[in-house]
C-alpha positions as CSV (number, residue, x, y, z in Angstrom):
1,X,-73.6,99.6,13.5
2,X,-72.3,98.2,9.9
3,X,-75.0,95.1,8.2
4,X,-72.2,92.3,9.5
5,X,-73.0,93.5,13.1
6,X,-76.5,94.0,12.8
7,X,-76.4,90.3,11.1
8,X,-74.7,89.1,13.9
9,X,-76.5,90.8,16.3
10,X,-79.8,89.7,15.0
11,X,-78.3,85.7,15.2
12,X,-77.5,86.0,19.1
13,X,-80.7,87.7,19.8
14,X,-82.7,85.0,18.0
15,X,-80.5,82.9,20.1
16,X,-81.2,84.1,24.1
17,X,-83.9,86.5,23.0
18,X,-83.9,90.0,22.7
19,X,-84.0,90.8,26.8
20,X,-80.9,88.6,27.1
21,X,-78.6,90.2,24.4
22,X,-77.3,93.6,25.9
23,X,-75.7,96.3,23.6
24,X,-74.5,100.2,23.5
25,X,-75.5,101.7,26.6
26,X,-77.2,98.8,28.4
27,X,-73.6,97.4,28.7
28,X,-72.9,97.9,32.5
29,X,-69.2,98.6,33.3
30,X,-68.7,95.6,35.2
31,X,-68.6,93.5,32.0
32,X,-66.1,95.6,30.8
33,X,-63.2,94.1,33.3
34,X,-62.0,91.3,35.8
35,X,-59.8,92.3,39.3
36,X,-56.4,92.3,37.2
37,X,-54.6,95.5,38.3
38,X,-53.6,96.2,35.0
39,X,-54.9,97.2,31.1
40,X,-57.8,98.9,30.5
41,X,-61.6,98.1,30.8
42,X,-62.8,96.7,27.7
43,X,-66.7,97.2,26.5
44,X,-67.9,94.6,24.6
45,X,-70.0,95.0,21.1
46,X,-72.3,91.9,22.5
47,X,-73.5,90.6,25.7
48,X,-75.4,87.4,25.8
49,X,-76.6,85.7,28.9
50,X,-77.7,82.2,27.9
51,X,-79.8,80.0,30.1
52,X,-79.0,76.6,28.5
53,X,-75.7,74.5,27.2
54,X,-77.9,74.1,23.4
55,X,-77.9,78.5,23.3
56,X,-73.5,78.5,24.1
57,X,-72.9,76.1,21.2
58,X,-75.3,78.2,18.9
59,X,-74.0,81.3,20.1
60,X,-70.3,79.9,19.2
61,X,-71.7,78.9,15.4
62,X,-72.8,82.0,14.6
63,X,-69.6,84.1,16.1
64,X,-67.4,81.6,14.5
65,X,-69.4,82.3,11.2
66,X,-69.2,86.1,11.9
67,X,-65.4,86.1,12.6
68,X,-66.1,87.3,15.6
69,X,-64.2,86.9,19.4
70,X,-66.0,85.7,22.2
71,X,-64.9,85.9,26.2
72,X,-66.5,83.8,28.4
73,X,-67.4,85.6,32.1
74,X,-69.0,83.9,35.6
75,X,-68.3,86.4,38.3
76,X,-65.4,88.4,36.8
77,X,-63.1,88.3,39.7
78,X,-59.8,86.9,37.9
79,X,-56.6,88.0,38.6
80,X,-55.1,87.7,34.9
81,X,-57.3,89.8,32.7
82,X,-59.0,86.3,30.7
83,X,-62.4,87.2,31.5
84,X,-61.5,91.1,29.8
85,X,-63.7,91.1,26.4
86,X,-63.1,92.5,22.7
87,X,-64.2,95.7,21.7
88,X,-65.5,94.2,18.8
89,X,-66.6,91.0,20.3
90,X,-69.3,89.1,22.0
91,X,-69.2,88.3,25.9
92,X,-70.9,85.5,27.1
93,X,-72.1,86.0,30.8
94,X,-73.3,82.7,32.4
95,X,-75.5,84.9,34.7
96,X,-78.7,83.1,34.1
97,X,-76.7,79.8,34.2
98,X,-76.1,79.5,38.1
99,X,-78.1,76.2,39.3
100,X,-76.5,73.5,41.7
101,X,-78.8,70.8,40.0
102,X,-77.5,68.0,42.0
103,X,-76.3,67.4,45.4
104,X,-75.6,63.4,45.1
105,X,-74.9,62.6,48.8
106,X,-73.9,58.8,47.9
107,X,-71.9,59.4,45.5
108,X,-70.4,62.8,46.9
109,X,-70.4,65.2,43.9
110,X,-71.9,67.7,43.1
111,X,-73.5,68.8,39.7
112,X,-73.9,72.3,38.9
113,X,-73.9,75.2,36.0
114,X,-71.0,77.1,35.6
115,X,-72.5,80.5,36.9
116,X,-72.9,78.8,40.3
117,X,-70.9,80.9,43.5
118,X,-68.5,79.1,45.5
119,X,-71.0,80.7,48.2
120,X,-74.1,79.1,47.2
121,X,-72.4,76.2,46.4
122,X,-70.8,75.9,50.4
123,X,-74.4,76.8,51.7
124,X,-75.8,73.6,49.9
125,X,-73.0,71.3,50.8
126,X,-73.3,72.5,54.5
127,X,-76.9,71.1,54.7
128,X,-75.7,67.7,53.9
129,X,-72.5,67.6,55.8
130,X,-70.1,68.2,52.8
131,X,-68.3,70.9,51.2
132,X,-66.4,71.6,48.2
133,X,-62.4,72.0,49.5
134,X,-61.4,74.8,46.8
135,X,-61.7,78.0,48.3
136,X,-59.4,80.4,45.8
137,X,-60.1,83.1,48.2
138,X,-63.1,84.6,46.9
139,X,-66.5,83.3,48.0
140,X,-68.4,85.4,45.0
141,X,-66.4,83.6,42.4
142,X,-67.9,81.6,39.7
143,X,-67.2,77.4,39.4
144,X,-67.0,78.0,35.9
145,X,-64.3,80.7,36.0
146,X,-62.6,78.1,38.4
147,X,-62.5,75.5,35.9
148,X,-61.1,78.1,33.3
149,X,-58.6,79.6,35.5
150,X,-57.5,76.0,37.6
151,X,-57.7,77.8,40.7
152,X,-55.8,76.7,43.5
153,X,-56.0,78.3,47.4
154,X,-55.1,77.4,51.0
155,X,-56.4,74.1,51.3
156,X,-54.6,72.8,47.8
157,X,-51.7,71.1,50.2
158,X,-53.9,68.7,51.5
159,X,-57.1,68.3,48.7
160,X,-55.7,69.8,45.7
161,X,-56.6,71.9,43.2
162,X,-59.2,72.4,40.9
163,X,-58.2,70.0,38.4
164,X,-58.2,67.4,41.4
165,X,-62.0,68.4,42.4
166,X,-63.5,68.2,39.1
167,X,-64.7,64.8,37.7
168,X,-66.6,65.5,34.7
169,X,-67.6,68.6,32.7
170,X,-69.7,69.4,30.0
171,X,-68.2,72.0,27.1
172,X,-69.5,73.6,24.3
173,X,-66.9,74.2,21.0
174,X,-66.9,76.6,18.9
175,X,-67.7,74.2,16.4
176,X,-71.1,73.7,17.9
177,X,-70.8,70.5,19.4
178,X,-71.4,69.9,23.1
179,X,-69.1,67.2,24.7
180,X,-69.1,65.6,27.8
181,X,-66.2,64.2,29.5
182,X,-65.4,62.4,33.1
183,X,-68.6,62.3,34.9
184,X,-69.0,61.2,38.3
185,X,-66.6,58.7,38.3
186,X,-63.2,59.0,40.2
187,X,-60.9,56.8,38.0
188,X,-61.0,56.7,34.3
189,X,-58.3,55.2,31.7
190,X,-60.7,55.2,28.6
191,X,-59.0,57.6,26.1
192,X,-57.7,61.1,26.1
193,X,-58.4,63.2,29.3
194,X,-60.5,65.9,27.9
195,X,-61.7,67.1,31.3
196,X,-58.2,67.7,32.3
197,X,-57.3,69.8,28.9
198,X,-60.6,72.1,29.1
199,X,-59.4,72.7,32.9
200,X,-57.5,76.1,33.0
201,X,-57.6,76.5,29.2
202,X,-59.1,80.1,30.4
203,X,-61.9,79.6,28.2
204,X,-59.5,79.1,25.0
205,X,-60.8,75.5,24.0
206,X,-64.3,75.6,24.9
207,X,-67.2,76.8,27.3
208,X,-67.8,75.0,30.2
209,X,-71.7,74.7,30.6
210,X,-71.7,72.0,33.3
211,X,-69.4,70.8,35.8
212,X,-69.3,67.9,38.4
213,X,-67.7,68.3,41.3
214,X,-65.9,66.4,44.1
215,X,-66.8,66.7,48.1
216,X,-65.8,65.8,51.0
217,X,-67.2,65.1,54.6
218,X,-67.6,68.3,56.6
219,X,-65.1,67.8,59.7
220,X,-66.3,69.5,62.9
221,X,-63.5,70.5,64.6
222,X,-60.7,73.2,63.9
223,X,-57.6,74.8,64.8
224,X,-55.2,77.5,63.3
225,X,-51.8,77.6,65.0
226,X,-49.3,80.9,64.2
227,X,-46.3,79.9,64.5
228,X,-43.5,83.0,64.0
229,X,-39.8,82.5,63.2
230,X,-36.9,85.0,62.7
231,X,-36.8,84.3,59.2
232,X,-38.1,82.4,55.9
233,X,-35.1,80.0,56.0
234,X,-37.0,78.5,58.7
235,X,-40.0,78.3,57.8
236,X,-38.5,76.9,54.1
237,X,-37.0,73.9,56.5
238,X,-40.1,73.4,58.7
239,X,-42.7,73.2,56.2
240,X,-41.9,69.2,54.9
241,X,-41.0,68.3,58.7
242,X,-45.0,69.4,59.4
243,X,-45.8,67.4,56.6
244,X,-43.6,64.1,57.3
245,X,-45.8,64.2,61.1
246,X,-48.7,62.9,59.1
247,X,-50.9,65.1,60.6
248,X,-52.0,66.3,57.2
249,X,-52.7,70.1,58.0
250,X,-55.7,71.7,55.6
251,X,-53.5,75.0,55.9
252,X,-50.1,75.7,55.7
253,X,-49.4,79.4,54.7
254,X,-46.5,81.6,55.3
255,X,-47.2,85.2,55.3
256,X,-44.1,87.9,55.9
257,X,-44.3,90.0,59.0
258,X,-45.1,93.5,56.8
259,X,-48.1,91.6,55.4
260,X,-49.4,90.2,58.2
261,X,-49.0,93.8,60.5
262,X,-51.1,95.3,57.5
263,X,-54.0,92.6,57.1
264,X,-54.5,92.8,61.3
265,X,-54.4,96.4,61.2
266,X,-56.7,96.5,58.1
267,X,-59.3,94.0,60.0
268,X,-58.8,95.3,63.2
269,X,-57.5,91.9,64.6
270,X,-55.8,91.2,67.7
271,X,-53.7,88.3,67.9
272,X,-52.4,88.7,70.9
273,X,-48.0,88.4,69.6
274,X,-46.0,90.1,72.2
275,X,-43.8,93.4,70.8
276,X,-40.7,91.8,71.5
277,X,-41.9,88.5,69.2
278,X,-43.4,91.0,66.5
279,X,-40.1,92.6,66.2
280,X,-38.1,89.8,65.7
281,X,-40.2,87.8,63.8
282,X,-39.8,88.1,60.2
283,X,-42.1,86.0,58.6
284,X,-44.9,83.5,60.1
285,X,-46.0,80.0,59.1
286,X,-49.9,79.4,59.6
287,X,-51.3,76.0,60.2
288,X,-54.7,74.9,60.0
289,X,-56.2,71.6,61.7
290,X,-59.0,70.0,61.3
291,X,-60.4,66.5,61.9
292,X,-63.9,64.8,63.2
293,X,-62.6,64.5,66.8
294,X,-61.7,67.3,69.1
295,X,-59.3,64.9,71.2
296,X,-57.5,63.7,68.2
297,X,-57.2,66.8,67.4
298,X,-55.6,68.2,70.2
299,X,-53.0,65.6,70.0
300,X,-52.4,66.9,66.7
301,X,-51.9,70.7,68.2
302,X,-49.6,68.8,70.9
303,X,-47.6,67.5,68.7
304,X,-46.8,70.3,66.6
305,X,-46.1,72.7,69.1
306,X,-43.6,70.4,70.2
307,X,-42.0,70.3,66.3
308,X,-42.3,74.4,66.3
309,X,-40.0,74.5,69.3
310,X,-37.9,72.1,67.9
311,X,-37.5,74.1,64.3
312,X,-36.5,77.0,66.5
313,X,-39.8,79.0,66.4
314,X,-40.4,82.0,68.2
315,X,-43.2,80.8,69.6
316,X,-46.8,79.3,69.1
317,X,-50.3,80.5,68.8
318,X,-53.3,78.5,69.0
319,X,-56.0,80.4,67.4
320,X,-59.8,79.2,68.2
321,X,-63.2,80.2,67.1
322,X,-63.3,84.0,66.1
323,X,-59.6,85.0,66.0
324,X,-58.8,82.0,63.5
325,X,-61.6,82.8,61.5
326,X,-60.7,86.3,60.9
327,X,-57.4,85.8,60.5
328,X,-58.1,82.8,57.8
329,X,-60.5,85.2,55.9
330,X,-58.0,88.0,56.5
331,X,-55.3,85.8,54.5
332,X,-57.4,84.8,51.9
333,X,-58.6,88.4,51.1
334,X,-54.6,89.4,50.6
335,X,-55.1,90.3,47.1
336,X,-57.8,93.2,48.1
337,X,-54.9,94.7,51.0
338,X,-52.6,94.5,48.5
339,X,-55.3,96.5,45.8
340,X,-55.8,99.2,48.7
341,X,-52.4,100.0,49.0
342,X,-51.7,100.9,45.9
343,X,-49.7,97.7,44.7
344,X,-49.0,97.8,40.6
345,X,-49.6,94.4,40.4
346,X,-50.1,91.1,42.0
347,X,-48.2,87.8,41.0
348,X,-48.6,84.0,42.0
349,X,-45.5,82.6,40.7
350,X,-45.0,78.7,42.1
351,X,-41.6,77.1,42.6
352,X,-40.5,73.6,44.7
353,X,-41.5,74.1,48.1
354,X,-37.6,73.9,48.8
355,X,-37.1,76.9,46.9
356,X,-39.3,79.0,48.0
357,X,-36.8,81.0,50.3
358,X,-34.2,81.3,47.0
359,X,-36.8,81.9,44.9
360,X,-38.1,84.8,47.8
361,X,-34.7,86.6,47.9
362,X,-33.9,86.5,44.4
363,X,-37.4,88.2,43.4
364,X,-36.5,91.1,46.7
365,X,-33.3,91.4,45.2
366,X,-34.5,91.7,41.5
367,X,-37.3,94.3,42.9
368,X,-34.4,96.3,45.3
369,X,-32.2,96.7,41.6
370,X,-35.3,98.2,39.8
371,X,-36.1,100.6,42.9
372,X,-39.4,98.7,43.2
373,X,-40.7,96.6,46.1
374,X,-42.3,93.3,46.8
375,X,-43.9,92.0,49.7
376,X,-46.3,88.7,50.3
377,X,-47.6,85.5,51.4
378,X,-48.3,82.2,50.5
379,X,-48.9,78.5,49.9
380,X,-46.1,77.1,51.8
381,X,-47.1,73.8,51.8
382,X,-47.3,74.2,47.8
383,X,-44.8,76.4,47.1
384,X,-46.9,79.4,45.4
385,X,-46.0,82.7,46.2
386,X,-48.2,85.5,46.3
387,X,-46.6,88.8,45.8
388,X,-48.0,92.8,45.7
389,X,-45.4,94.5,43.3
390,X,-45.0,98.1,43.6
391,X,-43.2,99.4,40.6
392,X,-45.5,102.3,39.2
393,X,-43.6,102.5,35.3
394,X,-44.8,100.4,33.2
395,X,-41.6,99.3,31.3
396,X,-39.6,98.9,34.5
397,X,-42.7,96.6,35.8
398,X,-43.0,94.7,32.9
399,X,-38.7,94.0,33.0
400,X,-39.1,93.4,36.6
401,X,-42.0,90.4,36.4
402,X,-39.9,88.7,33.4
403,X,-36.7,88.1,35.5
404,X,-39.0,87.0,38.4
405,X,-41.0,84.6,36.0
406,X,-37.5,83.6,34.5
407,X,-36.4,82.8,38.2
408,X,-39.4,80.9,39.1
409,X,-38.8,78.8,35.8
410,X,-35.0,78.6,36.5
411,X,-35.8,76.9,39.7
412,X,-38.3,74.3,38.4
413,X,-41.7,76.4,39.3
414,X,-44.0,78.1,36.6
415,X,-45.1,81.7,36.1
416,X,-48.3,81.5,37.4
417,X,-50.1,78.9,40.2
418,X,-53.9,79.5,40.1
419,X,-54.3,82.9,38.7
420,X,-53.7,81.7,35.1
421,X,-52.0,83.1,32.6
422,X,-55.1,85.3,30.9
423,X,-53.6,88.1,28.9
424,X,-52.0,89.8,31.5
425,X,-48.9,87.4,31.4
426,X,-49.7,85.5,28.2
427,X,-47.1,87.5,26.6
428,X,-43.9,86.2,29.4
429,X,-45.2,82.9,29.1
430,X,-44.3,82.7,25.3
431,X,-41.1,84.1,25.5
432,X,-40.1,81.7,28.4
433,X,-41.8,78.6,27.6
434,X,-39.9,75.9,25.0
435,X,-41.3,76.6,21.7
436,X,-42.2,73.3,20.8
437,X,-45.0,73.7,23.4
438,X,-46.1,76.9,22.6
439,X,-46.4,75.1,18.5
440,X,-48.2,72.1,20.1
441,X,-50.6,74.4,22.4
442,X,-51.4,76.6,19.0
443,X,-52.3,72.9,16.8
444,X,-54.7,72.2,19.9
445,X,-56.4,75.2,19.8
446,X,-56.5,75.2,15.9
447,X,-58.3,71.9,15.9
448,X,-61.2,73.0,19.0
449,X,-61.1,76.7,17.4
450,X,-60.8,76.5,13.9
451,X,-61.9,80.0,13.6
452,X,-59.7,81.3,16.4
453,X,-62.5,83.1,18.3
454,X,-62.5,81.8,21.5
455,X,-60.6,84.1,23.8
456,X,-57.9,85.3,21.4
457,X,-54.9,86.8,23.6
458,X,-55.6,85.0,26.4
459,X,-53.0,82.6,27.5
460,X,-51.6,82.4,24.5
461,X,-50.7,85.6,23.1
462,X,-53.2,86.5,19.4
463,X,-51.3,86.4,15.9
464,X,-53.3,88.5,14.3
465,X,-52.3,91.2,17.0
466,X,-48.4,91.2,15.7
């Protein structure tokens, strides 16, 4: 270790303390990656784990004086490779910063520290009849890598996004400062939205040390209804007629027939589809109900089983207590099937609802011409497709994503939905984004990160690596 490091070294230890600033060998491996199935595990020269917002901003001073890159991490379960550190560069774990330090029932937010789990979080919401309506998918993620990353999930048709469940955060710049923006408010017109442009800047801009987020009441009653038809077409034309009901559905997923074979057979889940329906079906469109009274919401089942039929569905499936559950969890734990059978890599382009089915064929077709293969699911009611790409060369992987990012833009949509563009795809987005953007996202950066340490490669691609 050269003086500069031990310098540096001795600033961040003065900083969290000498327990709290890992290097060599007490570096575990799980700080060396997120879930991205591709690139290498990186280990870090630094780990910090700071307890307070005052120790991120100092930390940031004396990395920016060093030269030196810093990655922000919660619970490392990203899908884009943003939480993957520098070998020569400090990672900031917000471990030790995991307190929900205010549930505010009257105002219904919640105020919490960006190492917080969307687990612990739904545990404390459930004991005041609330809950947090962003569920990405994975329970043992971090609300701070949420923030960073935008994340989206199932119930974004009918609540949103991230960046429509966060009110206020606080942020430390690399500068030193810590800001605060939004706060527990729900309508602001006071200035620039600074909230809004640290959201799923992938911890580019700033660190989020704080956030505040929106609830909702906890609605008693459920119901998820399987609806199969013979094809996507179909389900493309009956997702915005299940919305124009006004039923508002918390759900609406479609998930291909191959996918949804391997995620019952993978949780051993019966859903009781007839063999003749299984082989005709060729995708199927999940729906999931809720509301606070079990009549009204039976009404709500009534009616939609009377659009399916219309539409020209196969038939309809009212799932209830366990068998919805499991299938729900089943769904939102995709991304780990996909990981166990071997998929290359995992995508979540987003395009118009509408054009979900062309968007669908085009990327199958794209896949069938490079002797590579795509299956999937989805946020029909959102239009963001999930797909498992199986395409083991690099080279003909890495042509095969452009054209299906270059489709996806083509068609109105974006490259990726929730995932984020980390480093994995940082380098697709430049090439098919309008330059002026690119320029005017670079001048942003430059004036938050004057010394270009936070997260260099990450959503936008690093100069200094060309």
């Amino acid at each position: 270790m050269g003086d500069d490091a031990t310098g540096a070294a001795g600033a961040f230890s003065k900083i969290v303390g000498e327990h709290d600033l890992l290097t060599g060998d007490a570096i575990g491996p799980d700080y060396a990656h997120d879930e991205a199935l591709v690139g290498e595990p990186v280990v870090p020269r630094y780990v910090a784990r700071p307890q307070t917002a005052e120790q991120v901003a100092e930390l940031l001073v004396a990395a920016s004086a060093a030269g030196i890159p810093v990655t922000a991490r919660g619970s490392g379960t990203g899908l884009s490779g943003a939480a993957r550190p520098h070998a020569d560069g400090l990672l900031v774990s917000f471990e030790k910063m995991a307190s929900i330090i205010e549930i505010d029932t009257a105002n219904q937010v919640a105020v919490v520290q960006p190492g917080v789990t969307l687990a612990d979080l739904d545990t404390a919401t459930a004991e005041h009849g609330l809950v947090y309506q962003v569920f990405p998918g994975e329970l043992s993620a971090s609300l701070g890598g949420n923030v960073a990353t935008n994340a989206g999930g199932m119930r974004a048709v009918k609540y949103g996004v991230t960046r429509q469940n966060v009110l206020g955060v606080q942020a430390a710049l690399a500068t030193g400062e810590l800001i605060r923006a939004g706060g527990k408010i729900t309508k602001i017109s006071s200035g620039y939205d600074l909230t809004q442009l640290i959201i799923g800047s992938e911890g580019t801009l700033g660190l989020v040390t704080e956030v505040t987020l929106r609830l909702y009441p906890r609605l008693a009653h459920s119901a998820t209804l399987l609806v199969p038809f013979a094809d996507l077409e179909a389900i493309t034309r009956a997702v915005p007629a299940v919305l124009r009901t006004g039923v508002d559905p918390n759900i609406l997923e479609y998930i291909d027939s191959f996918t949804l074979a391997a995620i019952a057979q993978a949780q051993g889940l019966s859903l009781g589809i007839p063999d003749d329906i299984e082989k005709t079906a060729q995708a199927y469109l999940v729906i999931g109900l809720e509301n606070r009274d079990h009549d009204r919401l039976d009404g709500d089942v009534v009616l939609l089983g009377e659009l399916a039929e219309s539409l020209g569905a196969l038939d309809l499936y009212v799932l209830e207590g366990h068998s919805a559950h499991a299938l729900i969890e089943a769904r939102e734990r995709a991304f780990w099937m996909g990981k166990a059978a071997g998929a290359d890599d995992v995508i979540d382009t987003v395009v118009p609802r509408a054009q979900m089915h062309e968007f669908l064929n085009r990327a199958r077709e794209l896949a069938t011409e490079a002797n590579a293969g795509v299956i999937g699911c989805g946020h029909a009611g959102d239009g963001n497709v999930h797909l498992a790409v199986f395409c083991p060369d690099d080279d003909t992987r890495h042509r095969l994503l452009h054209q299906i990012f270059a489709t996806a833009m083509e068609l109105g949509g974006a490259i990726a939905g929730e995932h984020g563009l980390g480093r994995v795809k940082a380098g697709h987005y430049e090439e098919l984004e309008d330059p002026a953007k690119i320029a005017l996202m670079r001048r942003i950066k430059a004036a938050l990160d004057p010394a270009g340490i936070l997260n260099p490669g990450a959503l936008l691609t690093d100069p200094n690596d060309n």
